[in-house]
N, CA, C and O atoms as CSV, one atom per row, in Angstrom:
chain,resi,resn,atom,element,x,y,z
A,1,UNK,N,N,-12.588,4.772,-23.285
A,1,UNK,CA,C,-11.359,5.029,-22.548
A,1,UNK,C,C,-11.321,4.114,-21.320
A,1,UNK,O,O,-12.161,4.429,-20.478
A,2,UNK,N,N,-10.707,3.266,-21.068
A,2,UNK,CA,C,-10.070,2.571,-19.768
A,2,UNK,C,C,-9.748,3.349,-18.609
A,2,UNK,O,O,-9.002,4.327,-18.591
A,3,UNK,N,N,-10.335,2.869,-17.691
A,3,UNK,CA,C,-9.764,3.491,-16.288
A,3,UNK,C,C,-8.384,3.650,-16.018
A,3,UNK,O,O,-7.927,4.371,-15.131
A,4,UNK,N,N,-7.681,2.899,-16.872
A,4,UNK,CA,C,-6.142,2.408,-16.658
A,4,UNK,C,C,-5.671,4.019,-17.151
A,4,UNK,O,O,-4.518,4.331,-16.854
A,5,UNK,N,N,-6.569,5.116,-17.936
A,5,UNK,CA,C,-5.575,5.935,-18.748
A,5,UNK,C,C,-6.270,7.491,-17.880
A,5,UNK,O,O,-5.859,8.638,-18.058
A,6,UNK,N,N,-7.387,7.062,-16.960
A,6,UNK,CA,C,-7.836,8.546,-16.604
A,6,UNK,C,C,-6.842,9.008,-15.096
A,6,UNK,O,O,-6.338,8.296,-14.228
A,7,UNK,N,N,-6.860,10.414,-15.276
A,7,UNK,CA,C,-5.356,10.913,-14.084
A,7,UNK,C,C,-6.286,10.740,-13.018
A,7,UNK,O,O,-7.414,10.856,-13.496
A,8,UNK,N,N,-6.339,10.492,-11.654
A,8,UNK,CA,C,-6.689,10.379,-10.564
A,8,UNK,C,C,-5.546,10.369,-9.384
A,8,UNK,O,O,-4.547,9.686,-9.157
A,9,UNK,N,N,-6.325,11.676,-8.636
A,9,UNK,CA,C,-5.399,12.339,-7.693
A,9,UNK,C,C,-5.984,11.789,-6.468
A,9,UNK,O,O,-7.083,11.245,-6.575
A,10,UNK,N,N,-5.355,11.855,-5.187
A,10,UNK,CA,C,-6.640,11.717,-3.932
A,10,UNK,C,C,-6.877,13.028,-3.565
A,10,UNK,O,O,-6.061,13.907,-3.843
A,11,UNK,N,N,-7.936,13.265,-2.953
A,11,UNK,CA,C,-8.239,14.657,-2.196
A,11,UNK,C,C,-7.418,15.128,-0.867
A,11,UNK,O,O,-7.127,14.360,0.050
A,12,UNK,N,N,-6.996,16.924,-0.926
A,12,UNK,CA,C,-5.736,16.445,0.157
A,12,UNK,C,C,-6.304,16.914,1.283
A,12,UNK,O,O,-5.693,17.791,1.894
A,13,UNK,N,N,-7.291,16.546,1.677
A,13,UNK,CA,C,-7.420,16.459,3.075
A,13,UNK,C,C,-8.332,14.861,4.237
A,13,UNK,O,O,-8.971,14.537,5.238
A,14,UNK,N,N,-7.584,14.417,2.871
A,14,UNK,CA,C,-7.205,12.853,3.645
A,14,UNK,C,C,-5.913,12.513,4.290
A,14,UNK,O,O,-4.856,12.672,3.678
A,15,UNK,N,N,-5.969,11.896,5.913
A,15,UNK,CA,C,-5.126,11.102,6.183
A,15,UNK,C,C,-4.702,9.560,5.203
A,15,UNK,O,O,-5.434,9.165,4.296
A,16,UNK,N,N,-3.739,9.031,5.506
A,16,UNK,CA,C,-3.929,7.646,5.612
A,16,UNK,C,C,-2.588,6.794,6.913
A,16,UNK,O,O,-1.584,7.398,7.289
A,17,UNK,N,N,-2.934,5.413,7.346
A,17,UNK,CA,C,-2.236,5.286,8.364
A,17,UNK,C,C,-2.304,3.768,7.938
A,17,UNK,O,O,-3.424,3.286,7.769
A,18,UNK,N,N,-1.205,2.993,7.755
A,18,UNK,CA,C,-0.681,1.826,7.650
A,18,UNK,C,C,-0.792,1.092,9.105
A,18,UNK,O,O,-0.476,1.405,10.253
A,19,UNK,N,N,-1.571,-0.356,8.310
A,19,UNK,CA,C,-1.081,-0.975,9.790
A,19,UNK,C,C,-0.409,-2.102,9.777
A,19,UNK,O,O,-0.028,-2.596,8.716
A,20,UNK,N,N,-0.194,-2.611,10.863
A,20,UNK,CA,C,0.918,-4.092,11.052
A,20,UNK,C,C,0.205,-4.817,10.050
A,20,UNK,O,O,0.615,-4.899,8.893
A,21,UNK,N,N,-0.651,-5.248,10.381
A,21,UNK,CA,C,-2.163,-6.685,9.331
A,21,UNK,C,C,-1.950,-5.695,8.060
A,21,UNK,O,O,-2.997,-6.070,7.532
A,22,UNK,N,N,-1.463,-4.760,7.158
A,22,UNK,CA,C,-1.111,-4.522,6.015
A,22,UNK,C,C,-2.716,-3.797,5.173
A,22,UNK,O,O,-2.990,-3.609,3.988
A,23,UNK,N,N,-3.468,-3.559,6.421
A,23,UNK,CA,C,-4.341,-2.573,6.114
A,23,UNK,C,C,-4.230,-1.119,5.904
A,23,UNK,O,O,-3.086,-0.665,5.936
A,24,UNK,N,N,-5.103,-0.388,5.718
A,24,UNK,CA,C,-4.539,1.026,5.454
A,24,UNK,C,C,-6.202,1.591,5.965
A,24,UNK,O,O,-7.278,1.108,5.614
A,25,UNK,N,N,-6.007,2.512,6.697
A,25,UNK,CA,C,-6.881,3.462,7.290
A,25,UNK,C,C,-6.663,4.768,7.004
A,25,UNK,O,O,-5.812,5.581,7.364
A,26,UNK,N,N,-7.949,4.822,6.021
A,26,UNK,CA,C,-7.923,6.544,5.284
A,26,UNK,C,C,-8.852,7.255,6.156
A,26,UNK,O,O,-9.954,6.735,6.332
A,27,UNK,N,N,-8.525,8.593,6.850
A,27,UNK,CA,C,-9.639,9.543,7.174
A,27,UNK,C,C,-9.383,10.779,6.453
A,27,UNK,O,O,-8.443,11.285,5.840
A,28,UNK,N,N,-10.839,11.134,6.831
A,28,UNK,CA,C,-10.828,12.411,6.257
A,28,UNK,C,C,-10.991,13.361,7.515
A,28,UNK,O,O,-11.769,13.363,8.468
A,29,UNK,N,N,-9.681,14.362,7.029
A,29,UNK,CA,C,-10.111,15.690,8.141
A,29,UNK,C,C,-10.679,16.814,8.363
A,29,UNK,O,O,-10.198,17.941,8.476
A,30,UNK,N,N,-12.383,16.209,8.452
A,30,UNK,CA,C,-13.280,17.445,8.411
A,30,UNK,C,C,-13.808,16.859,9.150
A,30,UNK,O,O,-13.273,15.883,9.675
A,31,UNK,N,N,-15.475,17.393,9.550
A,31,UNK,CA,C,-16.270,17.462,10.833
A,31,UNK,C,C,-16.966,16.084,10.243
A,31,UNK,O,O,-17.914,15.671,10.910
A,32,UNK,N,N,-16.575,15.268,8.979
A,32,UNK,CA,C,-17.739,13.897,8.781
A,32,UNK,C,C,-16.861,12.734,9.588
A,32,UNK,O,O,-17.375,11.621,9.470
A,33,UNK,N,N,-15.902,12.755,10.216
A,33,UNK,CA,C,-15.305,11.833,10.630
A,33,UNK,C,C,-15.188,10.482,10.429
A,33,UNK,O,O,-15.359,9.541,11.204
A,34,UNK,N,N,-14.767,10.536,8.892
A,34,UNK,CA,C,-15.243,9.531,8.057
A,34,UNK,C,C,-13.957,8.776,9.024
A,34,UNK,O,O,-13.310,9.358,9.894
A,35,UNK,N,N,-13.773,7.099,8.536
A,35,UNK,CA,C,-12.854,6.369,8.366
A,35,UNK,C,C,-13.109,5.303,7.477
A,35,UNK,O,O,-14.257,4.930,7.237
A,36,UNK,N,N,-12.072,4.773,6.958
A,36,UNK,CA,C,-12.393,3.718,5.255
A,36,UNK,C,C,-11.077,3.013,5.584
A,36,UNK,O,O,-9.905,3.386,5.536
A,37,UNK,N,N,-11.580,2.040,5.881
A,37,UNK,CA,C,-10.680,0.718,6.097
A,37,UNK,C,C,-10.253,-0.265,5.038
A,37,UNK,O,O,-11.243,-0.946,4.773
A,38,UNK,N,N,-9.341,-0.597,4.399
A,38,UNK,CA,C,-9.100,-1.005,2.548
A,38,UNK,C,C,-8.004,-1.845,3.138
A,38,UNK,O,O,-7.447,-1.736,4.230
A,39,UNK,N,N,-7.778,-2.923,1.926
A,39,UNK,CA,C,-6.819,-4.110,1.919
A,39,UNK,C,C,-6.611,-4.842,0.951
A,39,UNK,O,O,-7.144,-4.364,-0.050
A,40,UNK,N,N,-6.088,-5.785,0.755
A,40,UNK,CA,C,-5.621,-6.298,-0.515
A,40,UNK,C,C,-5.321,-5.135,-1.446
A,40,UNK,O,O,-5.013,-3.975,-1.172
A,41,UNK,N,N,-5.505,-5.798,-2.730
A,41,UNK,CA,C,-5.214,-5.466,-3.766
A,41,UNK,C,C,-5.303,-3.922,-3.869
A,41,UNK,O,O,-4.570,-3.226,-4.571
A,42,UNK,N,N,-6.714,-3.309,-2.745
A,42,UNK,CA,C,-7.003,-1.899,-2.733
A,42,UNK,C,C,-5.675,-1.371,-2.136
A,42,UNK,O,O,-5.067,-0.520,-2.785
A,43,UNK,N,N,-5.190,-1.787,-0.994
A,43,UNK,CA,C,-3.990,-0.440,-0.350
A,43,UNK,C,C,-2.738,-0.199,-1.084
A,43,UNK,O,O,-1.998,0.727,-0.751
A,44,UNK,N,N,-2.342,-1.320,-2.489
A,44,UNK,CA,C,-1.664,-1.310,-3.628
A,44,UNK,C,C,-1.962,0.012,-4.355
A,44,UNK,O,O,-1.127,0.832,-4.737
A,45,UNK,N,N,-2.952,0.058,-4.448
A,45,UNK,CA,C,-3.774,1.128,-5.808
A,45,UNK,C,C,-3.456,2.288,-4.586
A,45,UNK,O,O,-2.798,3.306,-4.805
A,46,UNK,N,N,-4.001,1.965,-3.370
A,46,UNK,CA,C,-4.066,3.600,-2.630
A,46,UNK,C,C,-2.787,4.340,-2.803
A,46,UNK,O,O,-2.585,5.379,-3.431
A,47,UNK,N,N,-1.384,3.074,-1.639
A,47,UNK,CA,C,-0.266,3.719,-1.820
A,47,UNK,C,C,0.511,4.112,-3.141
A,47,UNK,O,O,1.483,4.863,-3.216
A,48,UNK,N,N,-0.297,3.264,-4.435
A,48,UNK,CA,C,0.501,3.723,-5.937
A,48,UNK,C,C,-0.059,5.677,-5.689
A,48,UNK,O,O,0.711,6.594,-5.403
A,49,UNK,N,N,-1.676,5.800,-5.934
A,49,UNK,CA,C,-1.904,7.160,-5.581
A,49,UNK,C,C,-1.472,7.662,-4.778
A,49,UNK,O,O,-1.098,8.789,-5.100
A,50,UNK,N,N,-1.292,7.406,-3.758
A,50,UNK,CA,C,-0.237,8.531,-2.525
A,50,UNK,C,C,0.932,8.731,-2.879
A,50,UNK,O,O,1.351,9.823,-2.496
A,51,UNK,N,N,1.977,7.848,-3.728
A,51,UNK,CA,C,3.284,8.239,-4.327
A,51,UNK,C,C,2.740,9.294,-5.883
A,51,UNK,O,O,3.612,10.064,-6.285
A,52,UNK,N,N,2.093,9.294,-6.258
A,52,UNK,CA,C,1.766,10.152,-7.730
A,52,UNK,C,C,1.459,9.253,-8.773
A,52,UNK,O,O,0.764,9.747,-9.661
A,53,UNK,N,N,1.780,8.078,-8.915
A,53,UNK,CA,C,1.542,7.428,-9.350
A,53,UNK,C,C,0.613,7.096,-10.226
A,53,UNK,O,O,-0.513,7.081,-9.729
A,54,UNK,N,N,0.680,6.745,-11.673
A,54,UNK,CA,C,-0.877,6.535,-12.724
A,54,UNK,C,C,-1.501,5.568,-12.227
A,54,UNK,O,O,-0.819,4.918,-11.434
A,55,UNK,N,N,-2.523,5.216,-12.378
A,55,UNK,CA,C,-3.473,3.741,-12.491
A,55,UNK,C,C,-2.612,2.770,-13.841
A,55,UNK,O,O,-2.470,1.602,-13.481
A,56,UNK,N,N,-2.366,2.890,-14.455
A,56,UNK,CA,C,-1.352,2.038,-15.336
A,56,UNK,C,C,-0.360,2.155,-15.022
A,56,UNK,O,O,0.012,1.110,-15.555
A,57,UNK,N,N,0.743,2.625,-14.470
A,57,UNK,CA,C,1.826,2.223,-13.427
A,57,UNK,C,C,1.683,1.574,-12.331
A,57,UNK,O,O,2.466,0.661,-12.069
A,58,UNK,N,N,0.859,1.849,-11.641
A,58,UNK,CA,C,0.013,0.440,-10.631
A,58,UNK,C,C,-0.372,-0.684,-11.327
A,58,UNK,O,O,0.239,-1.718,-11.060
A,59,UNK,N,N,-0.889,-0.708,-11.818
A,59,UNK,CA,C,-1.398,-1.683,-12.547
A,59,UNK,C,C,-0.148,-2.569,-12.540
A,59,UNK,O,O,0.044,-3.403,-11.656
A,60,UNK,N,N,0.968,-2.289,-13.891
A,60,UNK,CA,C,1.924,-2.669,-14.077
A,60,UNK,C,C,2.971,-3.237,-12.946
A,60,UNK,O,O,3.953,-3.936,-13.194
A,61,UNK,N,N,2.575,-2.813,-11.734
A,61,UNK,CA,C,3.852,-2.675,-10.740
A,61,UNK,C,C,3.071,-3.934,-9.979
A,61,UNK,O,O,3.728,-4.948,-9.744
A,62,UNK,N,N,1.516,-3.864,-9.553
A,62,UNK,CA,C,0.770,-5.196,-8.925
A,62,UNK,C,C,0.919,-6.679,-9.856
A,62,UNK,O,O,0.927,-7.803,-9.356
A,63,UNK,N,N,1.044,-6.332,-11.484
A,63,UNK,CA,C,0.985,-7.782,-11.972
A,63,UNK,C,C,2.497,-8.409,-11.931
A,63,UNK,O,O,2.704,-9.561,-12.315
A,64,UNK,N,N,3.718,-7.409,-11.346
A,64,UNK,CA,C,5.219,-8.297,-10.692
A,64,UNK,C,C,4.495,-8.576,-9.976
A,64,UNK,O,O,3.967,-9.629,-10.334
A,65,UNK,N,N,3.910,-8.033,-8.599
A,65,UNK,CA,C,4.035,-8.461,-7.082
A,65,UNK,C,C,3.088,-9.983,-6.975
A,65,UNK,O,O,3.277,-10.792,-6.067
A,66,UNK,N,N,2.099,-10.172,-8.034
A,66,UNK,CA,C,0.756,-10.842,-8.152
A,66,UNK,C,C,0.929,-11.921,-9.234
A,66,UNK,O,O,1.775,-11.853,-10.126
A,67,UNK,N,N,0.003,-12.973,-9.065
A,67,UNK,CA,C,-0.075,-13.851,-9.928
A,67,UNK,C,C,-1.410,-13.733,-10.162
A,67,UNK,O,O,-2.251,-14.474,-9.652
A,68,UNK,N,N,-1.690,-12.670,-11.047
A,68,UNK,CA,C,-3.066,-12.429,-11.160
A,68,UNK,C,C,-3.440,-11.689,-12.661
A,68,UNK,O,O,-2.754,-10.773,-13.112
A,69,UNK,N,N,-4.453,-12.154,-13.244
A,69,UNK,CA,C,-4.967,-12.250,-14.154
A,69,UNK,C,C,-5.431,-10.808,-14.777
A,69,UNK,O,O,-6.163,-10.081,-14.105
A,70,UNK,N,N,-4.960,-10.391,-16.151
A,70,UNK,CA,C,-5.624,-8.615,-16.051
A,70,UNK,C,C,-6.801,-8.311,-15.855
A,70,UNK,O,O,-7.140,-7.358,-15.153
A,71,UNK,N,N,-7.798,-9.294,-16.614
A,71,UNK,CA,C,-9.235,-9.066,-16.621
A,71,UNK,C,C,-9.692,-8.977,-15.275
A,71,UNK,O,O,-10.799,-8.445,-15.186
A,72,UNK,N,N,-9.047,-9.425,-13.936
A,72,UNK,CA,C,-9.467,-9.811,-12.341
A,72,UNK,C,C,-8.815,-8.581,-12.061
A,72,UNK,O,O,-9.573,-7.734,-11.586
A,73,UNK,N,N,-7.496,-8.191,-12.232
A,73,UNK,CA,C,-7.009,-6.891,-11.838
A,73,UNK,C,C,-7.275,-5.785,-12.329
A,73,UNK,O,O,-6.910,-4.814,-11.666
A,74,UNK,N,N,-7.973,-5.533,-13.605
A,74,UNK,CA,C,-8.514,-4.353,-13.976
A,74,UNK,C,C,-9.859,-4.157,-13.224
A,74,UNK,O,O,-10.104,-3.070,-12.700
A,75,UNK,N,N,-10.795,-5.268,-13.161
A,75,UNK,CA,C,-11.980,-4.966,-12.193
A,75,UNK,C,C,-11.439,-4.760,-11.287
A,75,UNK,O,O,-11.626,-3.594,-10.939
A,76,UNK,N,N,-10.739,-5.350,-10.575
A,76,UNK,CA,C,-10.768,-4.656,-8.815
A,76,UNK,C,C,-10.126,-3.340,-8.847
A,76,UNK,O,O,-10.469,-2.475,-8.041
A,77,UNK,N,N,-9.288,-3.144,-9.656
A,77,UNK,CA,C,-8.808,-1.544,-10.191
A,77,UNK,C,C,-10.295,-0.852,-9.854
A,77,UNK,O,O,-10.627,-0.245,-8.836
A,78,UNK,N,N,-11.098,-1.156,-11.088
A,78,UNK,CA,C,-12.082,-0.428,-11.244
A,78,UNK,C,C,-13.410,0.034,-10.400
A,78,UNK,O,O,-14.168,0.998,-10.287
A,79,UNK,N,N,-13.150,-1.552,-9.775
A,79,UNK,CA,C,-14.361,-1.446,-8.431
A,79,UNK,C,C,-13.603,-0.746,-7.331
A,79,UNK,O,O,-14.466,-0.330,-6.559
A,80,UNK,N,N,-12.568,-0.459,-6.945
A,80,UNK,CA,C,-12.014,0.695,-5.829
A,80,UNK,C,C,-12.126,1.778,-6.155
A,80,UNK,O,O,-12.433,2.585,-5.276
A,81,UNK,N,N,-11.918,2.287,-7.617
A,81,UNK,CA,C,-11.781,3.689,-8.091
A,81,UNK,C,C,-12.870,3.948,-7.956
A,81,UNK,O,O,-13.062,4.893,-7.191
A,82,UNK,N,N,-14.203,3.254,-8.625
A,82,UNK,CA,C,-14.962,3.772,-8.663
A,82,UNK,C,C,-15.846,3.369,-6.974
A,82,UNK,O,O,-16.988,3.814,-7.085
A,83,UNK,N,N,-15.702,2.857,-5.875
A,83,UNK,CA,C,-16.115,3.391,-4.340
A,83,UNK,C,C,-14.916,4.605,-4.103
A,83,UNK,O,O,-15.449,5.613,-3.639
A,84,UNK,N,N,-14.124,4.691,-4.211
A,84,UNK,CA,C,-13.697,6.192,-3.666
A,84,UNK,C,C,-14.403,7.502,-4.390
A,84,UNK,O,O,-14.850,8.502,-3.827
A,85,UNK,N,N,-14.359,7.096,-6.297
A,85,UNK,CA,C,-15.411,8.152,-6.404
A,85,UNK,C,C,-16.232,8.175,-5.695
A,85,UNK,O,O,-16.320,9.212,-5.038
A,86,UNK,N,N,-17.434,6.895,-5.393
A,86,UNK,CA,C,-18.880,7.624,-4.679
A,86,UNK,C,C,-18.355,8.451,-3.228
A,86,UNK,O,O,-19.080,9.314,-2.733
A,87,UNK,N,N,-17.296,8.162,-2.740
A,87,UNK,CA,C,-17.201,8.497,-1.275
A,87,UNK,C,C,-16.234,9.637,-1.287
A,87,UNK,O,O,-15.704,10.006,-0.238
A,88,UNK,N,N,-15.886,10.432,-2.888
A,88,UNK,CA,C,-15.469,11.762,-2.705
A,88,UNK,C,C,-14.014,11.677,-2.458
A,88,UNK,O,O,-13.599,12.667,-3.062
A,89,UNK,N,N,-12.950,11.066,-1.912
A,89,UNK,CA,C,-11.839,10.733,-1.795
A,89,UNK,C,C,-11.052,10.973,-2.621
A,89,UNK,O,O,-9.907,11.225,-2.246
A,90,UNK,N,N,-11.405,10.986,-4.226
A,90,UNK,CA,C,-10.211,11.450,-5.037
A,90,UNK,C,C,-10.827,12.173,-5.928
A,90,UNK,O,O,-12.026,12.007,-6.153
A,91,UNK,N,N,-10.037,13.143,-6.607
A,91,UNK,CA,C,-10.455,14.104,-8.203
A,91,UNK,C,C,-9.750,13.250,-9.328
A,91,UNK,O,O,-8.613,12.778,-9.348
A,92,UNK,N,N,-10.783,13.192,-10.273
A,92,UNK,CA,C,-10.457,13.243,-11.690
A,92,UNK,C,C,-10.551,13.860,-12.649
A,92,UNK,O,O,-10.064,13.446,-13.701
């Protein structure tokens, strides 16, 4: 099974906060006072998940915005999903 087809939600007791430089600053609001600083291609995938959004509707919606290759955009898909898994940030 492809990452492109598993449901992934974020956890809701994350912030997130957009900035001018087109970064995105996720915290979490509990006593770990995490913060996770993401860009490129990642704050694409975040804000697709913050609208409800599938990982294959992202997908689909980054290769308009991008001149970029699937095999390059499915890894970086895959290498974000899978650091937010280790760091607890979203359910699947």
């Amino acid at each position: 099974m492809s990452i492109l087809d598993q449901n992934i939600s974020l956890k809701e007791d994350l912030v997130a906060r957009n900035n001018d430089d087109g970064t995105v600053v996720i915290m979490r609001m509990d006593e770990s006072s995490l913060f996770y600083k993401i860009e490129g291609v990642s704050t694409e995938v975040w804000k697709g998940l913050n609208k409800g959004m599938s990982l294959k509707e992202i997908f689909a919606q980054i290769k308009t915005q991008y001149d970029v290759e699937d095999e390059q955009l499915l890894s970086d898909i895959t290498k974000f999903i899978k650091d937010l898994e280790s760091r607890e940030l979203i359910a699947n």
